[in-house]
C-alpha positions as CSV (number, residue, x, y, z in Angstrom):
1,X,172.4,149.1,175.4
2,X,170.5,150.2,178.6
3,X,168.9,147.5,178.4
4,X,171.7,144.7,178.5
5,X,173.4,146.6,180.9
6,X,170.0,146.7,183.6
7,X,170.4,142.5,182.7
8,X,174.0,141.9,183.4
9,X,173.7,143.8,186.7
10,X,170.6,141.7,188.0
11,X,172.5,138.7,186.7
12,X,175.4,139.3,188.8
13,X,173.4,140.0,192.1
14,X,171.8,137.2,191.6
15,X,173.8,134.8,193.0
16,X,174.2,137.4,196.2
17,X,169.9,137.0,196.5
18,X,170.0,133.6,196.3
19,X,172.3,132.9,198.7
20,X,170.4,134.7,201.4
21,X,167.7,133.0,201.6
22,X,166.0,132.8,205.3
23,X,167.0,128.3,205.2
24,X,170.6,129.7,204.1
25,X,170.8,132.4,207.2
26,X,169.9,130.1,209.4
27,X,172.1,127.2,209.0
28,X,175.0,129.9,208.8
29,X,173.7,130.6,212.4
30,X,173.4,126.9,213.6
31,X,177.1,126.1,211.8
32,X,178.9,129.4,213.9
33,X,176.6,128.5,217.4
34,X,177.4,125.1,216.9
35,X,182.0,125.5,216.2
36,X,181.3,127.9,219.2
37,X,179.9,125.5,221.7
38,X,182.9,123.1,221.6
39,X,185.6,125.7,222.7
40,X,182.7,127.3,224.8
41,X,181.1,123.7,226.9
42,X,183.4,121.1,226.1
43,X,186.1,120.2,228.6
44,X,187.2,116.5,227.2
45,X,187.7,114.6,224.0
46,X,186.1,111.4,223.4
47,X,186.4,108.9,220.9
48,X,183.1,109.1,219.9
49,X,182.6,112.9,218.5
50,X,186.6,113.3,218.1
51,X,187.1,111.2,215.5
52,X,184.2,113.1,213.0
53,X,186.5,115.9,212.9
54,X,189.6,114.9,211.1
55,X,186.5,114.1,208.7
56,X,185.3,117.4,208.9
57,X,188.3,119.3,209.2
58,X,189.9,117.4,205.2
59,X,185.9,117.8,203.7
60,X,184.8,121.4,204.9
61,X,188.3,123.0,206.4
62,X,186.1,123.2,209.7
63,X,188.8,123.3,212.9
64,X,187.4,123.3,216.5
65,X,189.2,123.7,219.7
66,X,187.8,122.2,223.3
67,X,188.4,124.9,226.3
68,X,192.2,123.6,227.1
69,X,192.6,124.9,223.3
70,X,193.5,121.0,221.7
71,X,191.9,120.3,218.5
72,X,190.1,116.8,218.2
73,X,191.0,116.5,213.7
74,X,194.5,116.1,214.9
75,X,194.4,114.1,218.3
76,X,197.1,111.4,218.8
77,X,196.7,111.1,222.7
78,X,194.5,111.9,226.0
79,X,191.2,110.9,223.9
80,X,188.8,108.9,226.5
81,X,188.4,105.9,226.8
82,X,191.9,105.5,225.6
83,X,191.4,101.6,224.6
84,X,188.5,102.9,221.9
85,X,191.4,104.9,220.6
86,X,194.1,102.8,220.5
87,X,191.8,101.3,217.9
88,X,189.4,103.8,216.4
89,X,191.8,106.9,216.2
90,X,193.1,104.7,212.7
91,X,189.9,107.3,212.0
92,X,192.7,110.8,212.4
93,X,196.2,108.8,212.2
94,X,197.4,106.9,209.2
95,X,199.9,105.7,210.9
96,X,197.8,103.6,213.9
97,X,197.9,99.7,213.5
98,X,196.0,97.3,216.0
99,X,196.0,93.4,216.0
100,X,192.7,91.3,216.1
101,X,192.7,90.9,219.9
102,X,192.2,94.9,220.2
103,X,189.1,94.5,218.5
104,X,187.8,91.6,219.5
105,X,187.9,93.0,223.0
106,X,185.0,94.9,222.7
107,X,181.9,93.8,223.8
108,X,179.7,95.5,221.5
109,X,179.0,93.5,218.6
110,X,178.6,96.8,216.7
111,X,181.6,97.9,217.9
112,X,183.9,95.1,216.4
113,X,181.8,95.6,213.5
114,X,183.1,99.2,212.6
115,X,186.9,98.2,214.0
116,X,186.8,95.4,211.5
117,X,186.0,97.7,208.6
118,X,188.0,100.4,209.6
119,X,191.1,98.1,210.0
120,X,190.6,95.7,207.0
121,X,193.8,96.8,205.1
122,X,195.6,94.7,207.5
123,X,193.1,92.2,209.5
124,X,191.4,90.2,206.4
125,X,187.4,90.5,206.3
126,X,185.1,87.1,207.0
127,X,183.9,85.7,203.8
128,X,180.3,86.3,204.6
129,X,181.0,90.0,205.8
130,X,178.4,91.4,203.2
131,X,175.9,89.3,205.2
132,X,177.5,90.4,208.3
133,X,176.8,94.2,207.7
134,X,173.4,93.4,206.1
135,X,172.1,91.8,209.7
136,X,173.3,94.7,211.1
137,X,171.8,96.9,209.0
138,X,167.9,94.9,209.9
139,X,168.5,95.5,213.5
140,X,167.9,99.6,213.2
141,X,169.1,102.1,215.3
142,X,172.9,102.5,215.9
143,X,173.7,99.1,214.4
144,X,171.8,100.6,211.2
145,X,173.6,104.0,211.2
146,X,176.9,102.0,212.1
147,X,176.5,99.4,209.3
148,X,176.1,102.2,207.0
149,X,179.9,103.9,208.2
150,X,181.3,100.6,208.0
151,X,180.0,99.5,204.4
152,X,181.6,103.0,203.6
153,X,184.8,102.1,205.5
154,X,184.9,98.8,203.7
155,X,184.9,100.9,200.6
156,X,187.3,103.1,201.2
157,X,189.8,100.5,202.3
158,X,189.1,98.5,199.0
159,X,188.5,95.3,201.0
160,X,185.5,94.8,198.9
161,X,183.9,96.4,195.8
162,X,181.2,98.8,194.8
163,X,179.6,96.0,193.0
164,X,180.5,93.1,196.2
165,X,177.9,96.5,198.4
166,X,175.7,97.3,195.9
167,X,172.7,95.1,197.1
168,X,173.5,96.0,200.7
169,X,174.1,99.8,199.6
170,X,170.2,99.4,198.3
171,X,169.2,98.4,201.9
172,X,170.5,101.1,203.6
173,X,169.4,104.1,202.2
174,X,165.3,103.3,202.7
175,X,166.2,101.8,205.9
176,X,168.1,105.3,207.1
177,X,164.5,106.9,205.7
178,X,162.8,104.8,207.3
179,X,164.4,105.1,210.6
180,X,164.4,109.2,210.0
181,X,160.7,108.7,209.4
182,X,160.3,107.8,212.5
183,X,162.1,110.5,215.1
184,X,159.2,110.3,217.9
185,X,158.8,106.9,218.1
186,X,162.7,106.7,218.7
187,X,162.5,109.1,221.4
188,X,160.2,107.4,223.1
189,X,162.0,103.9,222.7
190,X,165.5,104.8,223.1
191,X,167.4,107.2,225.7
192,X,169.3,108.9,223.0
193,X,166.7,109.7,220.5
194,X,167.9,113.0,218.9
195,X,171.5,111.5,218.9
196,X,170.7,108.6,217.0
197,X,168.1,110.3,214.3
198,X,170.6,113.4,214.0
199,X,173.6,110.3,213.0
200,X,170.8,109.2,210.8
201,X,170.9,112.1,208.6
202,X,174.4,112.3,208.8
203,X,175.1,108.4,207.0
204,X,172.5,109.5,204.5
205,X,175.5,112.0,203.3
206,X,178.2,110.2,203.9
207,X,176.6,107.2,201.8
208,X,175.9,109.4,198.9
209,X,172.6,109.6,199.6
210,X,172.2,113.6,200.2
211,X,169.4,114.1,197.5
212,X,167.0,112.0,200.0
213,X,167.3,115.0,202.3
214,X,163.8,116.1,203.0
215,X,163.1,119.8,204.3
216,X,161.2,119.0,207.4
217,X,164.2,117.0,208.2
218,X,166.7,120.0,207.9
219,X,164.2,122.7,210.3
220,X,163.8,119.8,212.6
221,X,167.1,119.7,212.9
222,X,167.4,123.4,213.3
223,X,164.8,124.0,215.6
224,X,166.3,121.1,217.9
225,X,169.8,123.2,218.3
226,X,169.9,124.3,221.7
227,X,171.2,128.0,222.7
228,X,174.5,127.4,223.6
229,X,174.8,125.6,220.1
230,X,175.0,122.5,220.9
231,X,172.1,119.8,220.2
232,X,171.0,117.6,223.1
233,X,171.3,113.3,223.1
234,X,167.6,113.6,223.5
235,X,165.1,116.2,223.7
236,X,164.5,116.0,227.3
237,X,168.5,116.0,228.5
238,X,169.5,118.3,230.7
239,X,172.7,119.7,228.6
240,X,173.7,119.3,225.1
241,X,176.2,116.7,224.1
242,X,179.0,117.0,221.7
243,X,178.4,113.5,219.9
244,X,174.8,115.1,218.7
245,X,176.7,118.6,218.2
246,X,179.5,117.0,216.0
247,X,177.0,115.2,214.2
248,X,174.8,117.6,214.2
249,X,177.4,120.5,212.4
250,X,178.6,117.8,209.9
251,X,174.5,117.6,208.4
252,X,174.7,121.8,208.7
253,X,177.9,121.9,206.4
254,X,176.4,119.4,204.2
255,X,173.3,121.5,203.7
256,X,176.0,124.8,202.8
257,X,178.5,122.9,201.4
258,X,176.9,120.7,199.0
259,X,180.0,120.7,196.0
260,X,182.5,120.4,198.7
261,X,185.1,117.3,197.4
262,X,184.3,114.0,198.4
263,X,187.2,112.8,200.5
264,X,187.7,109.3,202.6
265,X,187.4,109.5,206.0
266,X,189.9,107.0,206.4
267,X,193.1,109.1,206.4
């Protein structure tokens, strides 16, 4: 009887010891320095980082305020530049309708490629979209990371199937390896290294692709987190940047959270 009892006891702390690992304690830290920094550093809401959080905020429940005290998951107005908005905020408003003038406005290519997916409920796809996504997904680097959101958009807005993305899905996910292989060489070819590799790892989760998460990745990661929790665009930047720290916190709570529901990003 002793005996049993000494065996349910250590069965029930268990979970307790396992979940205080020294990897668990630490992204714990990096997750509460890195909700701190925005209400702590961040003055302004941009498209750019804004829009991750009404992701966030319906996956993991995570709410953040900027120092005037407005919360970027439930933005409708006085997000910079306010044109990117008007057509990218469809990412936090159900509601928000553009026309196909909007997006072609932009002068990135990769641009009108994610405004195109994001929107394709209402502004039909190209035939040859597939193909579209797939030369964007050859070029690397943001068009890569952005193909990746936008074959998920796609998705979500049921403009085409799993099976119409399958090949292309099968692209992706070595090239995002490929491309997280390879953090120096980005940082010494583009200006925002750390940015880009840190949205990297984040399209490897949002694409379903968490189990390629490699564990030099995740203390990488942590050991680039700056002190006021925020991570920097690249390693040699003066100040941290919320794009990398939104980023940044949504690979943390992946890490913690890894049964949290799968939801659309697309309200």
């Amino acid at each position: 009887m002793q005996r049993l009892l000494v065996a349910a006891l250590l069965a029930a702390a268990l979970p307790a010891l396992v979940a205080c690992t020294p990897r668990e304690e630490r992204l714990r830290a990096a997750r509460d320095r890195a909700l701190a920094y925005f209400p702590n550093e961040v003055t302004r809401l941009e498209v750019g980082w804004s829009v991750v959080f009404g992701y966030l905020h319906r996956r993991f429940g995570v709410t953040v305020e900027i120092q005037d005290g407005r919360t970027p998951h439930d933005a409708r107005e006085g997000v910079e530049p306010a044109d990117y908005f008007a057509v990218f905020g469809r990412l936090v408003d159900p509601a928000r309708q553009v026309d196909v003038r909007q997006i072609a406005a932009f002068e990135s290519p990769i641009d009108r490629i994610s405004a195109a997916a994001i929107h394709c409920r209402t502004i039909p796809l190209p035939d040859d979209w597939v193909d579209v996504l797939g030369q964007a997904t050859a070029k690397g680097a943001y068009a890569l990371t952005h193909a990746v959101a936008a074959a998920e958009w796609t998705l979500e807005n049921g403009c085409r199937s799993e099976l119409e993305l399958a090949r292309l899905h099968a692209e992706q996910i070595p090239a995002l390896e490929r491309m997280l292989e390879q953090r120096a060489a980005l940082e010494g070819r583009h200006r925002v290294g750390t940015d880009i590799w840190i949205e990297g790892l984040a399209m490897l989760f949002y694409a379903g692709a968490g189990d390629r998460m490699r564990d030099e990745w995740v203390d990488t990661l942590l050991d680039l987190q700056r002190a006021d929790g925020g991570w920097p665009a690249h390693p040699r930047a003066g100040a941290s940047d919320p794009h990398a720290t939104a980023l940044g916190l949504w690979v943390v709570l992946e890490l913690l959270e890894p049964d949290a529901p799968r939801v659309h990003w697309i309200p």
